[in-house]
N, C-alpha and C positions, 0 to 999 in steps of 0.2 A: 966718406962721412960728411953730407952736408952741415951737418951742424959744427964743424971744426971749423968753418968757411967764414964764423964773425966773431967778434970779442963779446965776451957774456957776462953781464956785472953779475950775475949767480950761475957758477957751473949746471947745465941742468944734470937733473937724476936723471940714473938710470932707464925709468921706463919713458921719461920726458925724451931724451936721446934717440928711443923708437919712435915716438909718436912723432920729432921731429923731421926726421928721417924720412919717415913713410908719408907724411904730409908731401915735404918740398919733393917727392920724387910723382907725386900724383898733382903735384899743381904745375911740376913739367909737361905732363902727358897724365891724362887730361885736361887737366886744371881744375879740378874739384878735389875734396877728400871732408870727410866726416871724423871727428875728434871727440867720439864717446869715453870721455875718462868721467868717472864718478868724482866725485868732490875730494879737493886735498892734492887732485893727481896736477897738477900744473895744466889747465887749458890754455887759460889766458898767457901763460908764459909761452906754451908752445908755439900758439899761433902767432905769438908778437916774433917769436925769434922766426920761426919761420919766415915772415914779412919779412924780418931783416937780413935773411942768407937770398932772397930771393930780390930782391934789394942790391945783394952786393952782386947777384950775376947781371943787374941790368935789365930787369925781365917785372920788377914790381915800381910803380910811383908815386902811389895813392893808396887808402885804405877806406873803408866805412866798415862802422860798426853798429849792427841793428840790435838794440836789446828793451827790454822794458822798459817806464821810464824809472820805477823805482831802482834800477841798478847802472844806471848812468853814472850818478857818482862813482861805482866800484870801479869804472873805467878809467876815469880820470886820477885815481888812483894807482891800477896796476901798471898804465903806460910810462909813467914816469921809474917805476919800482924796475922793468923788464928793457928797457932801451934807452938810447941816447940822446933822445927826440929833447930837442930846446924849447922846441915850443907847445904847448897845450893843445891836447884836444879840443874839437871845436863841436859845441851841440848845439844842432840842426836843427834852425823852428822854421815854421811858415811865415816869416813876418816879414813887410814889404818897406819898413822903416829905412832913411840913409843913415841910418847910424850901424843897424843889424848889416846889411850892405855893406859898408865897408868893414865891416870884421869880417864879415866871410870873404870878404874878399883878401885880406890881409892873410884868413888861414889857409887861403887856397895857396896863398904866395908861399906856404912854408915849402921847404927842402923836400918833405915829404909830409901833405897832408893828411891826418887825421880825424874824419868826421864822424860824428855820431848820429845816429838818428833814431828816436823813439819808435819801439814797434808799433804804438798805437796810430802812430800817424799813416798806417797804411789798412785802416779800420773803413775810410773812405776815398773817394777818389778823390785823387791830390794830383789836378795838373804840375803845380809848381814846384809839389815835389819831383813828380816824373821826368819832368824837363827839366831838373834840375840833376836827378841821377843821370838822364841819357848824356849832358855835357860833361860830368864828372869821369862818363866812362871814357871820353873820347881817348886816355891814358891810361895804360895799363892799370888796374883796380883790383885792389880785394876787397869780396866785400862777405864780413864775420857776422853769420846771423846766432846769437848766443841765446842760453834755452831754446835749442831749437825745435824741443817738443812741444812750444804755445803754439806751434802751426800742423800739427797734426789733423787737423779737421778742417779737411777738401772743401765743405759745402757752407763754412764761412765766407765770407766777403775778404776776410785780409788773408786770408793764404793767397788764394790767384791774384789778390793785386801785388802782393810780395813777389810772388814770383814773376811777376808780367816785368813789373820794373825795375826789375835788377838780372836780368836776363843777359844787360849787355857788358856784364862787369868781365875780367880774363878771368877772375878767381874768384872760386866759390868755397867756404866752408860754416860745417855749422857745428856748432861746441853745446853738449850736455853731457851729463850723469847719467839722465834718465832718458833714453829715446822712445823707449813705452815704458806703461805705468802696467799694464795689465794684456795686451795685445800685440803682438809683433805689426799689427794693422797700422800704427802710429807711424810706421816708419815710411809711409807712403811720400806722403806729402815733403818730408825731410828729404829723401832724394830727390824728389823730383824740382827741388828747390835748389838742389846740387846740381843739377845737369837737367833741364824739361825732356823727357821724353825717353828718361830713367828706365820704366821698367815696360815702355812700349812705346816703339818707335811714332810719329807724327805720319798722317798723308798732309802736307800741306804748312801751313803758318800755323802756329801754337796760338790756341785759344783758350780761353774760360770751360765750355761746353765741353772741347774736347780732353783736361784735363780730365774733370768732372766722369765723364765715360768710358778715359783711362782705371777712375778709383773705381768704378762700377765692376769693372773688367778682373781688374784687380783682386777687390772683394769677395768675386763669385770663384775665384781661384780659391783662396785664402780663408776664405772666412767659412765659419760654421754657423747658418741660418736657420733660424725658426720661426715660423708662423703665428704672430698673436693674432687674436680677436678679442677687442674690446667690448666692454659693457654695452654698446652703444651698435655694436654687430659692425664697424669697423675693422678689414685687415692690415697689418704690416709686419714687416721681416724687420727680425731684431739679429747681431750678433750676439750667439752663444758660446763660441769658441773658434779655434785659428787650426788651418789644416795644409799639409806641404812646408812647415816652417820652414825646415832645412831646405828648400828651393831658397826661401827670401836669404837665408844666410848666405848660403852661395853667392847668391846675386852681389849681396853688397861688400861680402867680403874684401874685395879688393879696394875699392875705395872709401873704409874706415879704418881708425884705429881705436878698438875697444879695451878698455884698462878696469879692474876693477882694482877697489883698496883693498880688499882680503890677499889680492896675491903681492899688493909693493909697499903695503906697510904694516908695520907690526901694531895696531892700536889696540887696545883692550875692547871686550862688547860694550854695547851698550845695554843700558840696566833701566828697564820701566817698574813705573809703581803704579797701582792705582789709587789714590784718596777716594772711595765712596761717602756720597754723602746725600742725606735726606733733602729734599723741598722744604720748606718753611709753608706754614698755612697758607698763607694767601699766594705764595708760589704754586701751591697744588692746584687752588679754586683757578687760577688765570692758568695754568695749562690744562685744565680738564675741561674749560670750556672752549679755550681754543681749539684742543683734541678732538671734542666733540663737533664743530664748527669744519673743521676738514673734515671727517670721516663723513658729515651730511650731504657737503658739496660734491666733493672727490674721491669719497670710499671708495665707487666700484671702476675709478683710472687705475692705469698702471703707472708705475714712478718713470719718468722719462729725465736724460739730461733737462729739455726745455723746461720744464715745470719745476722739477722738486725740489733744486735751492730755493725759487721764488717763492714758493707753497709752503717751505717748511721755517722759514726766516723767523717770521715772529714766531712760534714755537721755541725753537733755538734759542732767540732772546730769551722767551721768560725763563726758560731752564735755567739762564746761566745767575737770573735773576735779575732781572731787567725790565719795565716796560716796552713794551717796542715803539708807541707812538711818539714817550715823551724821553725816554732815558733814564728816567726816575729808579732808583733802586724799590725791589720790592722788597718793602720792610726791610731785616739786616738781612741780606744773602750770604746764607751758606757754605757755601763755595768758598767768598771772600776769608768767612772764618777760620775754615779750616785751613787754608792757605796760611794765612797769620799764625796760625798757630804751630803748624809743623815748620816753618820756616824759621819761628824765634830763637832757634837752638845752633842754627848753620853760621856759621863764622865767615864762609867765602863769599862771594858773587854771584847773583840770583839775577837768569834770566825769565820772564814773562810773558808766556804770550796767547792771547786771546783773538777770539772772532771777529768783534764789533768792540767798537768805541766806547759806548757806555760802559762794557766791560772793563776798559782801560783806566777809562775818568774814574768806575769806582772804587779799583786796587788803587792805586796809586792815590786817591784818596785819605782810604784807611792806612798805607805806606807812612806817609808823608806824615799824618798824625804819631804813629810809632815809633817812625825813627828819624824824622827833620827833614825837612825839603830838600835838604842837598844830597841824600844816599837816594836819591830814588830822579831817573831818568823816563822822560816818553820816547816812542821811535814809533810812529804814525800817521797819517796824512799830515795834521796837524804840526807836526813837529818841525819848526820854522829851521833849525839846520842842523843836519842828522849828524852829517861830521865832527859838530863840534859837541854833540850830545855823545855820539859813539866813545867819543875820547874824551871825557868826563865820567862815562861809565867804566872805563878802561882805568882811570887813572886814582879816581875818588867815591864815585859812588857805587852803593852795592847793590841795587835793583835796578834794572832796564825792564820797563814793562811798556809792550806795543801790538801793533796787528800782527797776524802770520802774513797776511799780503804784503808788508814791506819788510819783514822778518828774514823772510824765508829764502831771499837773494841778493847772494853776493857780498855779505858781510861775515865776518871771520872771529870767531869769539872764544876762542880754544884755552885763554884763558880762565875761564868760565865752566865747572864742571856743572851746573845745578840746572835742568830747566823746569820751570812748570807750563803747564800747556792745562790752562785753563779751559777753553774751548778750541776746539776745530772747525777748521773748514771741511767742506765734503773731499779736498781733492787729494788723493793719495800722493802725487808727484810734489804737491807743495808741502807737506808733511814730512816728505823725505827729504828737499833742500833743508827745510826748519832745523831736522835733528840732526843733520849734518855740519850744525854752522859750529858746535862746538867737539864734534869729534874727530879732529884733524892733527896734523903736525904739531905738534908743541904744546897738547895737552898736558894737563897736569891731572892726574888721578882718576875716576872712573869717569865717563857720563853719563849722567843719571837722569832720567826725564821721569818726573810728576802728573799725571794725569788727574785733574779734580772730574769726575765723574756723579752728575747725580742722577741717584737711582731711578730707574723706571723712565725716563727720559732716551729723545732720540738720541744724544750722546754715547751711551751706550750701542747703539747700531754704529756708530765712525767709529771707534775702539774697535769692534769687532774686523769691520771691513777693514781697517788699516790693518791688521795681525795676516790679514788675508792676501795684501797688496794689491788694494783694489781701491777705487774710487765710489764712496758711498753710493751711488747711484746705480753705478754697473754692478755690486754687490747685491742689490736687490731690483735690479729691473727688471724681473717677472712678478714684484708684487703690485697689488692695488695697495691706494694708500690709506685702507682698512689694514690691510693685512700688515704694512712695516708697520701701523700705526697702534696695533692690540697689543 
């Protein structure tokens, strides 16, 4: 039992004790392992103790951790909560200052350093960081790439520069919930991020191209293709469906550990509502003519990932009641109202959360007039320091209202039974971190999520696609956007 091998300021659970386990015995031989535990299950714990039994046999000296930037903080939080480490983790910029210099260089001096590095920084090509990871490897290295489903998609720029330059780490893992949203397809890039040359061996040096014709390879296994033609008498193959799954299970079976919460802990369902609610006049008139405005442009395309967040944006704004140019409220929004109103009766802790900013500025708005500036918290780009807003929400006030984008990871609200979910984004996997943040260990009574919903509106199609477990897009990628848009 590796995990009896170090002292543990929290015993781990039960299934934490497997996934420990089966981790340190795959970072022996081979030195990768994937840690699919859905939320609540201890990842971050796993993988810190893991480092530390692998630690005590002489065989780990360093760590990096690759994650969003919005869940850096969670970091700098769990490692102190999970180990014995003195000194602080260290996040990794590109800045060539003597002052950032000598800190990195002070953290490189720790007993065992800890770095973090934002996944966006591998969006473009980063000499400084490459040369910077290839010296870090020169020591045995782990290196944690967390959510490791935002690398799912080969024919990005930062999957193969990810994986190019951390290639020379001894230890690789990657930590999610969700490794596909809709497709066992997703888990391409996740291994081959664990080990290059995963699921078809290399002739030669590992490249860009030839991952790229590994997924191709891949795909035509796996995947179930169909033929569009465009308006336009343009062809292309879309995925329809996923075929041989049970080969990919096989494959990877050995080096993951998959946990769900249904089978290691007891929590209650969760419990959706719908709020339906009318447009306001002039909400109608500005989306009938934006309506009208795509269907002239783009009626006879088909909805594609590339396109149909950007095409559908403003739309989305004025539904939720919004301008899109200026942020201005149209007229009283709806939505807002009804919010206000079914919430006045709740006595507990009300989370919030929305698509766009304007959405944000104008609840917390109407909030702040109802019940005093102090019961009502922001948590969004803007929000100068989330930590100390988080614990203020935690402590005194009773709304947190922010985006799903920095919502929806890494923060833990179990406190908290109420959400409302004013708007959505299209993506199914960020939907399911969101409503995961408050149904966890140490809940108290049901979870209840709120959906405001106005009628006749695209809203209505994410509601549906999320019941579906699918990502708006991939829900209707065989229509034009006449056809999602009647």
């Amino acid at each position: 039992m590796h995990v009896d091998k170090v002292k543990h300021k929290y015993p781990p659970r039960e299934n934490q004790v497997i996934a420990i386990n089966e981790t340190v015995e795959d970072f022996i031989q081979p030195g990768f392992h994937g840690l699919l535990l859905e939320m609540s299950l201890g990842k971050s714990k796993c993988i810190l103790d893991t480092a530390r039994i692998m630690r005590s046999y002489g065989a780990l000296d360093r760590i990096i951790i690759i994650c969003a930037k919005v869940i850096q903080s969670v970091w700098v939080e769990e490692i102190p909560k999970h180990t014995f480490a003195k000194e602080p983790p260290f996040i990794y910029e590109n800045k060539d200052t003597h002052k950032y210099k000598k800190q990195l260089k002070a953290a490189l001096a720790a007993k065992v350093p800890i770095i973090i590095v934002r996944l966006e920084l591998f969006q473009r090509k980063n000499k400084v960081l490459q040369e910077f990871l290839t010296e870090y490897f020169t020591q045995p290295t782990l290196v944690i790439l967390d959510e490791s489903s935002k690398i799912k998609n080969v024919d990005t720029e930062r999957t193969p520069r990810l994986i190019e330059y951390t290639r020379g780490s001894a230890y690789r893992a990657i930590l999610t919930g969700t490794p596909w949203t809709e497709s066992p397809l997703d888990i391409f890039s996740q291994m081959e991020f664990l080990q290059t040359g995963f699921w078809y061996r290399y002739n030669g040096e590992w490249g860009k191209n030839i991952l790229k014709k590994h997924w191709y390879i891949f795909r035509n296994r796996y995947a179930i293709m169909q033929k569009i033609i465009t308006g336009e008498g343009r062809t292309f193959q879309v995925v329809v469906g996923t075929r041989r799954t049970e080969e990919i299970a096989r494959k990877i079976q050995p080096y993951i550990t998959q946990q769900k919460k249904a089978d290691w802990l007891d929590l209650p369902d969760k419990i959706y509502q719908t709020l339906h609610v009318e447009l306001n006049k002039e909400q109608k008139q500005a989306y009938k003519q934006l309506k009208q405005e795509l269907i002239l442009e783009y009626g006879d395309k088909l909805l594609t990932v590339a396109n149909t967040v950007t095409l559908l944006t403003r739309l989305r704004q004025v539904a939720g009641g919004f301008y899109p140019e200026t942020g201005e409220p149209i007229g009283n929004p709806p939505g807002i109202e009804i919010l206000l109103e079914d919430v006045s009766e709740y006595p507990g802790k009300v989370l919030i959360s929305c698509a766009y900013v304007a959405e944000v500025d104008g609840i917390v708005k109407e909030l702040k007039k109802v019940y005093g500036p102090d019961q009502v918290v922001t948590f969004y780009g803007d929000t100068q320091n989330r930590d100390e807003e988080k614990l203020r929400f935690q402590n005194d006030a009773k709304f947190l209202v922010g985006t799903e984008q920095v919502m929806a990871y890494g923060h833990n609200w179990q406190f908290c039974s109420l959400m409302y979910r004013y708007s959505l984004a299209f993506s199914y996997e960020r939907n399911a971190q969101l409503t995961d943040r408050i149904h966890r260990p140490g809940m108290v009574g049901e979870a209840v999520y709120k959906d405001i919903v106005h009628t006749g509106t695209v809203q209505e199609k994410t509601i549906k696609a999320f019941v579906d477990k699918k990502d708006v897009v991939e829900a209707f990628d065989k229509m034009t956007m006449k056809e999602f848009l009647g």
